[in-house]
C-alpha positions as CSV (number, residue, x, y, z in Angstrom):
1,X,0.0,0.0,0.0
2,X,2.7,2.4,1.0
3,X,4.3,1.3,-2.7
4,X,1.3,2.4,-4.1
5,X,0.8,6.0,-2.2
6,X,4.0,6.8,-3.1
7,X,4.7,7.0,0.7
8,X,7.8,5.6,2.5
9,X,6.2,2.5,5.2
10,X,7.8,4.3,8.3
11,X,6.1,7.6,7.5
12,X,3.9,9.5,10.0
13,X,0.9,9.8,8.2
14,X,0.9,5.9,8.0
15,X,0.6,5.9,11.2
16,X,-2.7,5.0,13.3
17,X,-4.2,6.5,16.5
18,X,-5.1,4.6,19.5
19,X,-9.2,4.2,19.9
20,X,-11.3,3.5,22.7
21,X,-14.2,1.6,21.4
22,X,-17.2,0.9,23.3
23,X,-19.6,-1.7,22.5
24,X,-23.3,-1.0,23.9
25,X,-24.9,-4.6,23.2
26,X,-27.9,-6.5,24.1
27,X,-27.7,-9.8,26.4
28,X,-29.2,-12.4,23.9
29,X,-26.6,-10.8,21.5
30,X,-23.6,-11.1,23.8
31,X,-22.1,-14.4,21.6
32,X,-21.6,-11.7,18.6
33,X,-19.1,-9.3,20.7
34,X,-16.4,-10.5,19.6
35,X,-17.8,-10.3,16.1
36,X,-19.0,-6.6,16.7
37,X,-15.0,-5.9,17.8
38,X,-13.4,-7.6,15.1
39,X,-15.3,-5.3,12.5
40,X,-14.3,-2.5,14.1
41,X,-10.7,-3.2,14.1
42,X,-10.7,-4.0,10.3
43,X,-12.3,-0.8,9.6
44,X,-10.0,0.9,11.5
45,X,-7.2,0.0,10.1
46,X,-8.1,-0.4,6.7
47,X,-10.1,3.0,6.2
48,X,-6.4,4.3,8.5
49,X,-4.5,3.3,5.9
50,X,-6.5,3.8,2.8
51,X,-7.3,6.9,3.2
52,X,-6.3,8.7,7.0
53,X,-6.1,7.7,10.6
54,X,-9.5,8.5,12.6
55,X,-9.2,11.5,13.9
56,X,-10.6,11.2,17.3
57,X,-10.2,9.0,20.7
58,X,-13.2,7.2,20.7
59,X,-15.6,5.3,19.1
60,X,-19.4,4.1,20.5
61,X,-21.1,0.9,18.3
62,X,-24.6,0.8,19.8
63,X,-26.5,-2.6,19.3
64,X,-30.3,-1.9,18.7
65,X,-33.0,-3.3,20.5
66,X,-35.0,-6.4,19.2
67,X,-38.0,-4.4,17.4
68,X,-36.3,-1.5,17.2
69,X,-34.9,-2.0,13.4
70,X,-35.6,1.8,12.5
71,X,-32.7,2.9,14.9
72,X,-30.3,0.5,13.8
73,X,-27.6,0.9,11.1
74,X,-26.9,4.6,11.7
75,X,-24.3,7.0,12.2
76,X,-23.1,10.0,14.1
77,X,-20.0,11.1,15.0
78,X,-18.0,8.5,17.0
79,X,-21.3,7.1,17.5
80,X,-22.8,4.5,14.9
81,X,-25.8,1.6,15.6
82,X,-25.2,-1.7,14.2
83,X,-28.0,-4.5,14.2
84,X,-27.7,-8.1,14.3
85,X,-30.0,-11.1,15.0
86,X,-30.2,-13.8,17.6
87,X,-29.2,-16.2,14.4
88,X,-26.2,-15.1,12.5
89,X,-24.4,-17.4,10.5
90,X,-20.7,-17.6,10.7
91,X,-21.2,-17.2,7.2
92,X,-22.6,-14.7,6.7
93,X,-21.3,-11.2,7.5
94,X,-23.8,-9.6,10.0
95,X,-23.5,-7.9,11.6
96,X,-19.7,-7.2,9.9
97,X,-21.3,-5.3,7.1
98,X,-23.7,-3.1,8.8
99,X,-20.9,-2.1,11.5
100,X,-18.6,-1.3,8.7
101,X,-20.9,0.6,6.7
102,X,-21.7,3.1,9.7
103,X,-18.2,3.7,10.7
104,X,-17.3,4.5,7.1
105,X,-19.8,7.0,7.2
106,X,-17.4,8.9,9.7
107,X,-15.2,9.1,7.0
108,X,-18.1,9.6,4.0
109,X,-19.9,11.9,5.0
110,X,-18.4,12.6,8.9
111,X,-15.2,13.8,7.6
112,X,-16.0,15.0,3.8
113,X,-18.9,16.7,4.7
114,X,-20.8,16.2,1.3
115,X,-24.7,17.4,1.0
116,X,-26.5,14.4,1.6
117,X,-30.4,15.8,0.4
118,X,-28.5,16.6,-2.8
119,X,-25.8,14.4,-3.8
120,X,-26.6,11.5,-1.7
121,X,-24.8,9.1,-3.7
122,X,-21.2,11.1,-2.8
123,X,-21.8,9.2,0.8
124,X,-24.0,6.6,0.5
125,X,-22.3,5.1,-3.0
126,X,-18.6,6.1,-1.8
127,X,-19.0,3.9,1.4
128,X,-21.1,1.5,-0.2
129,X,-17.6,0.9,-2.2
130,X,-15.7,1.7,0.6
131,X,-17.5,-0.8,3.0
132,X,-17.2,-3.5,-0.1
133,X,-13.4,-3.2,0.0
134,X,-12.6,-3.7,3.6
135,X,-15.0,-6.6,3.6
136,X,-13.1,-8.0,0.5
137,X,-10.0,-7.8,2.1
138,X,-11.1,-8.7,5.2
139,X,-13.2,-11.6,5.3
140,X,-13.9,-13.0,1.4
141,X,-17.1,-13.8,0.0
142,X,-20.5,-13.2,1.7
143,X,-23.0,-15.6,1.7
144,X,-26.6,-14.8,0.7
145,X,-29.5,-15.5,3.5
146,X,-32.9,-15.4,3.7
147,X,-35.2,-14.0,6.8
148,X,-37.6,-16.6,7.4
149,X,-38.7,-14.7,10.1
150,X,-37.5,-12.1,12.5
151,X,-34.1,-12.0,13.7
152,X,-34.2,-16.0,11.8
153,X,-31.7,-15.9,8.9
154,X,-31.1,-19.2,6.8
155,X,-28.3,-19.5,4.3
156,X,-30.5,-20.2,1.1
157,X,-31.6,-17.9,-1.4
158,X,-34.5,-18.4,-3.5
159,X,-33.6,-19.9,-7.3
160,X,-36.4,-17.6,-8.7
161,X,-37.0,-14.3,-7.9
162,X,-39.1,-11.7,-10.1
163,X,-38.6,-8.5,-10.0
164,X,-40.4,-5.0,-9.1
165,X,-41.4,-2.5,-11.8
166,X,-39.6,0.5,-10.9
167,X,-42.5,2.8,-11.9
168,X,-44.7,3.6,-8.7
169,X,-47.5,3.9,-11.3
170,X,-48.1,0.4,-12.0
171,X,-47.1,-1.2,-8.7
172,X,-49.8,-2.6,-6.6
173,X,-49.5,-1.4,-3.0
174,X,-48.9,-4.4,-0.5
175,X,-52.6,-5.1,1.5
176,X,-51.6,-5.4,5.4
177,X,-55.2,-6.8,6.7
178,X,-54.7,-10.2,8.5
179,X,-56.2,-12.3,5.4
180,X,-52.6,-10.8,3.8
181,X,-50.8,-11.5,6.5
182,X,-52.0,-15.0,7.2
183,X,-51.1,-15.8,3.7
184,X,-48.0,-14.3,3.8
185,X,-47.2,-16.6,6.2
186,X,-48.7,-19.7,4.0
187,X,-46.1,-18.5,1.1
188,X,-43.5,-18.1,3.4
189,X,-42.7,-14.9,1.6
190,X,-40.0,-13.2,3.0
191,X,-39.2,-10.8,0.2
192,X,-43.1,-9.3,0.4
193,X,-45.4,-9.3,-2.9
194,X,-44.6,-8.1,-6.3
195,X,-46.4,-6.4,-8.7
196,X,-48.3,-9.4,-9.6
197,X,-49.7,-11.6,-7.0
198,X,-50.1,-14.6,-9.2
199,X,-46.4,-14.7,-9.1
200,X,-45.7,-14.4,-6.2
201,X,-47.9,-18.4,-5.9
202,X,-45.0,-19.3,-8.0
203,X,-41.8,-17.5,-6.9
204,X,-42.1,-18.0,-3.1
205,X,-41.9,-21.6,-2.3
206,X,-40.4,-23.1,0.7
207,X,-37.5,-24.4,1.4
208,X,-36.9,-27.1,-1.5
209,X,-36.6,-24.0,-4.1
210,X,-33.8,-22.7,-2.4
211,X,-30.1,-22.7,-3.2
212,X,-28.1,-23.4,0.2
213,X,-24.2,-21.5,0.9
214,X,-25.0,-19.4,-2.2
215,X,-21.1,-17.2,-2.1
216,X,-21.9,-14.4,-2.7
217,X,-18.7,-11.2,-3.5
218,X,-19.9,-7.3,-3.0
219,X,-19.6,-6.6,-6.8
220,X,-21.9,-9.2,-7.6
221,X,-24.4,-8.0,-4.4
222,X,-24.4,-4.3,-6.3
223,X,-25.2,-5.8,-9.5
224,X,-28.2,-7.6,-8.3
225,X,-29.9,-4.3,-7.1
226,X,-28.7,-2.1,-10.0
227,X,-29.8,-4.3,-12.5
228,X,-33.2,-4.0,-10.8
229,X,-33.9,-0.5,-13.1
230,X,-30.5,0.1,-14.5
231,X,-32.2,3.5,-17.0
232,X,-34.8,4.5,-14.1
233,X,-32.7,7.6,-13.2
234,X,-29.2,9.3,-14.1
235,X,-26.9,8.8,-10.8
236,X,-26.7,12.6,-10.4
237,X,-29.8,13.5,-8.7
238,X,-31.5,14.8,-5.8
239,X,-32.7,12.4,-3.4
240,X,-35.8,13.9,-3.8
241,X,-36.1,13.8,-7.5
242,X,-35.6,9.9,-8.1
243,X,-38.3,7.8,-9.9
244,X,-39.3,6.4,-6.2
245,X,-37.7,5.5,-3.1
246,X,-35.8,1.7,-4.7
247,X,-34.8,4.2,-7.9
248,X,-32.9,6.6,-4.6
249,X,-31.4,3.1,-3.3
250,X,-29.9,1.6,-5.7
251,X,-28.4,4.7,-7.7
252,X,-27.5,6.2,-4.2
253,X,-25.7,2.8,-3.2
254,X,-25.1,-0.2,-5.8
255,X,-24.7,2.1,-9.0
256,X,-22.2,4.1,-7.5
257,X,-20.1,1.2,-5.9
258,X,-20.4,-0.1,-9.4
259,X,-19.0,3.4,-10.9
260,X,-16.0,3.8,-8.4
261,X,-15.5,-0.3,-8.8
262,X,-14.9,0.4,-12.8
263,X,-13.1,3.3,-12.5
264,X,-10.9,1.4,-10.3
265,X,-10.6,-1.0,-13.4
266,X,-9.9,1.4,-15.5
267,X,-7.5,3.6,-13.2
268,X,-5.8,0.3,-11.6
269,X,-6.0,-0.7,-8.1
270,X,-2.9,1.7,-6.9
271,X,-3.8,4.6,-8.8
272,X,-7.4,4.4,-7.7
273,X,-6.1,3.8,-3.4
274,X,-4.0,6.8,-4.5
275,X,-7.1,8.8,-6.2
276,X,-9.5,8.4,-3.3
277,X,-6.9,8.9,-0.8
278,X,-6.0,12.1,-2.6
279,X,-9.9,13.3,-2.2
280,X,-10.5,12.3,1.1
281,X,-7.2,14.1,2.4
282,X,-8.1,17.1,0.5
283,X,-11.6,17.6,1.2
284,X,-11.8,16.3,4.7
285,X,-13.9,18.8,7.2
286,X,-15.1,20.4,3.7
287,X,-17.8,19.9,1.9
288,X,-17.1,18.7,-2.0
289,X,-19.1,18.4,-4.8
290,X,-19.1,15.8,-7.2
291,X,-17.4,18.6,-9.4
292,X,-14.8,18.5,-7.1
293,X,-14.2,14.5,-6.9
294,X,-14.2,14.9,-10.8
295,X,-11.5,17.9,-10.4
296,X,-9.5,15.7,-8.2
297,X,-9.6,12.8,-10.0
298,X,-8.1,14.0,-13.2
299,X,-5.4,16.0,-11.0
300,X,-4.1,12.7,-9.8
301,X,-4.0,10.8,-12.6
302,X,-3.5,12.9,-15.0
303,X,-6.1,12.1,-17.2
304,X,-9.1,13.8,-19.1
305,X,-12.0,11.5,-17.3
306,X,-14.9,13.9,-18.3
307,X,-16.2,11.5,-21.0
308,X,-16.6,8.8,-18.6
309,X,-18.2,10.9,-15.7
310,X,-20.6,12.5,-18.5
311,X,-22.1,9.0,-19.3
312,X,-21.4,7.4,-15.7
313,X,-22.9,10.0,-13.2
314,X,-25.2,12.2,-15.5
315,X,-26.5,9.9,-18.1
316,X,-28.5,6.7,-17.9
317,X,-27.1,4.9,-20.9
318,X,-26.0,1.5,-20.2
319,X,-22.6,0.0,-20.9
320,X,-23.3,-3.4,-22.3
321,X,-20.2,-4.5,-25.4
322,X,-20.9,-7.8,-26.8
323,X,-19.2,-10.8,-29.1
324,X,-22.1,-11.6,-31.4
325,X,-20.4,-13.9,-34.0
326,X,-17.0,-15.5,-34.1
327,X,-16.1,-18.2,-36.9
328,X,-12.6,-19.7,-38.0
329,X,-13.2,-21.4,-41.4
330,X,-10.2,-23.0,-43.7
331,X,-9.3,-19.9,-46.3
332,X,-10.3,-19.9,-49.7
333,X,-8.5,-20.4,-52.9
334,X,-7.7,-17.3,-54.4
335,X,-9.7,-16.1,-57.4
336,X,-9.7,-13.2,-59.7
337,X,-7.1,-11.5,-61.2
338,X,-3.2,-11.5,-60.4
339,X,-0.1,-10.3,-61.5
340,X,1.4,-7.0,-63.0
341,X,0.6,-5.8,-66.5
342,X,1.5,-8.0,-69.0
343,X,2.1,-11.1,-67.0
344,X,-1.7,-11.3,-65.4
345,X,-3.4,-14.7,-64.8
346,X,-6.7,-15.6,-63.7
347,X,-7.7,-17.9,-61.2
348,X,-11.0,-19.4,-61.1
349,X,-12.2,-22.3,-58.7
350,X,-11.2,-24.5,-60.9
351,X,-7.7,-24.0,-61.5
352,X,-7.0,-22.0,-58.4
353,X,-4.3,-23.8,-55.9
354,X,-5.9,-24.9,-52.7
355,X,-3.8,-23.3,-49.7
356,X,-3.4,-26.3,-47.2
357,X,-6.3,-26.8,-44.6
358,X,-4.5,-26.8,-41.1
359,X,-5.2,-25.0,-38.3
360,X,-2.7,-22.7,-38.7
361,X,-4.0,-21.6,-42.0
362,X,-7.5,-20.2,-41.2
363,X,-10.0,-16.6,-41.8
364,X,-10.8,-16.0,-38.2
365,X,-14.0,-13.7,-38.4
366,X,-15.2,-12.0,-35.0
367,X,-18.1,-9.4,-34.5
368,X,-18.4,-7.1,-32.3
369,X,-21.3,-5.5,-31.3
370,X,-22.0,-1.9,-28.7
371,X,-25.9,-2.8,-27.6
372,X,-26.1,0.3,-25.2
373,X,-25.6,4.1,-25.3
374,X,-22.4,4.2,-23.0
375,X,-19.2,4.5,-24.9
376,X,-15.8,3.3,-23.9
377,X,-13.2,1.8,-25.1
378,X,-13.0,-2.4,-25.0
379,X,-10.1,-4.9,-24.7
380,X,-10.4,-7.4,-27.0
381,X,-9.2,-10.9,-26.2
382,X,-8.3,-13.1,-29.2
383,X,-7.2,-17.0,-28.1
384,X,-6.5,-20.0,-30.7
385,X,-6.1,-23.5,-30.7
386,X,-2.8,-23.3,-30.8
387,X,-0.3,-19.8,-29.5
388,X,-0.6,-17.5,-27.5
389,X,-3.5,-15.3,-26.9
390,X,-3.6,-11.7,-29.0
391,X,-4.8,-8.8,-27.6
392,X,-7.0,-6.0,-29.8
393,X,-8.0,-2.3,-28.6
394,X,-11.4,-1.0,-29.5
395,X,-12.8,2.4,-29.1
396,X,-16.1,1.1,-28.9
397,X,-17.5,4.3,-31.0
398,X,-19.7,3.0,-33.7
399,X,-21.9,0.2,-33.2
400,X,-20.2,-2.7,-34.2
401,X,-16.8,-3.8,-35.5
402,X,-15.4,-6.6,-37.4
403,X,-11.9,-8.5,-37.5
404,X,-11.7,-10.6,-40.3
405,X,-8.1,-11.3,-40.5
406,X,-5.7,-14.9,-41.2
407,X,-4.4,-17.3,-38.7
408,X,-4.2,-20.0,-36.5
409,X,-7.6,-21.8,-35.7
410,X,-9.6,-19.7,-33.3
411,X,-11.2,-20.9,-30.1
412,X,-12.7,-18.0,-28.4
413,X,-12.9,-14.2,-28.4
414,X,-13.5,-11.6,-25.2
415,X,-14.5,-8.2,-24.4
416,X,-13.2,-7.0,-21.1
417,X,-11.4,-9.9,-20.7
418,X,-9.9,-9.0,-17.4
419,X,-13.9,-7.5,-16.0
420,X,-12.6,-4.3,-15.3
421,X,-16.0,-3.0,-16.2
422,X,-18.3,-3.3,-13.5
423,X,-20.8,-1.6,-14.9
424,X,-21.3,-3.8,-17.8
425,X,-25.2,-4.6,-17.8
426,X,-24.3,-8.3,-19.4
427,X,-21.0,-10.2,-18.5
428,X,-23.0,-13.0,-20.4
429,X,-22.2,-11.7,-24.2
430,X,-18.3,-11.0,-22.9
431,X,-17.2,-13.9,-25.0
432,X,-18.2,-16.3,-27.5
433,X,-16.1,-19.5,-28.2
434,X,-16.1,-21.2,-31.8
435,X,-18.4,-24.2,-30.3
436,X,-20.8,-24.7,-28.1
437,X,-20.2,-26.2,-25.0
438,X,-23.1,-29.1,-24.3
439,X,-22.2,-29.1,-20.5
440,X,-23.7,-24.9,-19.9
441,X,-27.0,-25.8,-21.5
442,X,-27.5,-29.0,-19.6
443,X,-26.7,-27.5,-16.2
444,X,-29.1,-24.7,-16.4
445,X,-32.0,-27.5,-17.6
446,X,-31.5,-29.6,-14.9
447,X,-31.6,-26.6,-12.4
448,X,-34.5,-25.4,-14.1
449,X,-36.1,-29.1,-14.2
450,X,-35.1,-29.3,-10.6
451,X,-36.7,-26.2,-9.7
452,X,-39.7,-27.6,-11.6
453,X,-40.3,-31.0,-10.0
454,X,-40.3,-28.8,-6.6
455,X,-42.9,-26.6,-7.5
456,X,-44.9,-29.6,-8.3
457,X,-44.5,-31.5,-4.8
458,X,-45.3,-28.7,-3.0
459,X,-48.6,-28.1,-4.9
460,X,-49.4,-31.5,-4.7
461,X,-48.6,-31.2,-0.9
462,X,-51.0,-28.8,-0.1
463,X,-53.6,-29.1,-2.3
């Protein structure tokens, strides 16, 4: 880290502070202390480093009440509330997360004192990331629960979930009498109706439908909400002015952990720790705008990033570069007409020379293809049967793009081959490979046949 800041290892701004922390927690929650602690002390030290030592001598971690959910997961200077349940998985990092969330906040928006009514994604989004990091680091991948009740979280996730409408218009408001209720509790539906009630018979079954120690990383936890309504609302907006209030969430949150995450793939992982670093130190006990993270990020680096903020913060376009056709056929004889004035022949197919079919001797054709508005330049991945892979650069500009060029038998081709683009609405059309692979299709039809054959004992259970 020191290698990367450019800072010598010894150096006093390296250096941490002692802090008193104080941990306020409930008697049924005592066996999570430890857990509580160990939170604390990562973020600590990792936000220390990152970005600057704590500033102050103590730190209070409040654990909320049992019913008292509203008051948990908040923050305050060197006072934050957690939350955890009677149940928590060793798993599963709660109440790691939630801990580490609030005390970034000390540092997003405690510290930089950005306007939270108005650019509530400059706190919410940067310790969103933030928080993603030191977990990364920290502990590894998550794993995804489900409440089954109350303070009751199972490691299982549900293998079909659909999705809300973002448009408050057409969404059906919950009902809350006790027929609802009764039959929420049938269902066993912990993530409350959708839009359409008749799916909700069919997406919330019990516990055969679920997938058990799903991992889980932080990217792929962002993705899942962004993807929700990726176009509902350019990032740069008042809290106030967002579609609705899961529109404010996930823009405020996921889509900006997803933004700094692929600038950080674009930047590099030393140049971004040196980037963010630079804007906390700069702008701590001040109160930024996202002009002036923008101002500071191409101080830094050096570099122009205006095009990528323009489409990023204040657009909605989505980033989604695809392979759509890739073949690698033996090359034709040549035909037409050769040679220099006065000695020309003609070739035709049927005295044309036949070059030699070998894999080495093959037109490797690859398309491709820019399906959203958000433009950026794409790594392109070329890898044979034989050789090493080749690499190609893209500008991504116009809508499609076609190599068509000789060589040795080609396996596969990639965009973004090293995923440096978070934001990418469909890592699923990355790559294409020159034939199919039987094994993909038959895994996903016997999950989906699975998931089937469940649905059907548990109708013919209860009915």
């Amino acid at each position: 880290m020191a290698r990367a800041l450019s800072i010598p290892p010894d150096a006093e701004e390296l250096k941490l502070s002692d802090v008193e922390v104080t941990l306020l927690i409930h008697p049924e929650h005592r066996h999570l202390a430890d857990r509580h602690f160990d939170a604390v002390f990562h973020a600590l030290r990792s936000f220390g480093y990152w970005y600057g030592r704590y500033p102050y001598r103590t730190l209070t971690v409040v654990d909320p009440a049992f019913g008292a959910r509203g008051a948990g997961g908040m923050e305050y200077p060197t006072l934050i509330t957690a939350g955890a349940n009677y149940l928590s998985p060793a798993r599963r990092w709660s109440p790691e997360g939630v801990t580490i969330h609030e005390f970034g906040h000390q540092y997003w928006y405690g510290m930089v004192a950005t306007n939270e009514p108005e650019e509530a994604f400059l706190d919410e989004g940067f310790n969103s990331y933030s928080t993603g990091c030191v977990l990364e680091h920290a502990y590894g991948p998550n794993r995804d629960s489900t409440d089954l009740a109350p303070g009751v979280a199972w490691l299982g996730v549900p293998l079909l979930e659909i999705p809300r409408r973002p448009d408050p218009t057409t969404r059906q408001p919950p009902s809350r009498g006790a027929t609802a209720q009764l039959m929420d509790a049938v269902w066993l539906r912990p993530f409350g109706p959708s839009d359409d009630l008749a799916l909700n018979a069919i997406r919330d079954l019990p516990f055969l439908n679920y997938a058990n120690e799903a991992p889980i990383d932080e990217e792929t936890g962002w993705r899942r909400r962004y993807l929700r309504a990726p176009q509902a609302d350019e990032l740069a907006r008042r809290s106030w002015e967002y579609l609705d209030t899961e529109s404010y969430g996930l823009n405020s949150y996921a889509r900006t952990a997803l933004m700094l995450r692929t600038l950080e793939g674009i930047l590099g992982p030393d140049l971004m720790l040196k980037t963010m670093r630079g804007y906390f130190q700069k702008h701590r006990f001040k109160h930024p705008t996202v002009t002036d993270f923008m101002a500071t990020v191409d101080e830094i680096t050096g570099r122009k990033m205006e095009p990528f903020f323009r489409q990023a913060i204040f657009g909605s376009g989505l980033l989604d570069y695809s392979v759509s056709d890739l073949s690698s056929e033996p090359r034709a004889a040549p035909r037409g007409l050769f040679g220099a004035a006065g000695a020309r022949r003609t070739e035709t197919d049927a005295g044309a020379a036949k070059p030699p079919d070998d894999d080495a001797n093959r037109r490797n054709k690859v398309l491709l293809s820019r399906r959203g508005d958000f433009v950026w330049p794409q790594d392109v991945e070329l890898r044979y049967e034989s050789g090493a892979p080749a690499r190609r650069s893209w500008d991504g500009v116009y809508r499609w793009l076609r190599y068509d060029e000789p060589g040795p038998k080609l396996r596969s081709a990639r965009v973004d081959p090293e995923g440096r683009l978070a934001l990418d609405v469909n890592h699923s059309n990355n790559s294409r490979a020159r034939e199919s692979r039987p094994m993909a299709g038959i895994t996903w039809w016997c999950r989906l046949l699975q998931w089937m054959q469940h649905v059907v004992y548990f109708y013919s259970g209860v009915s």
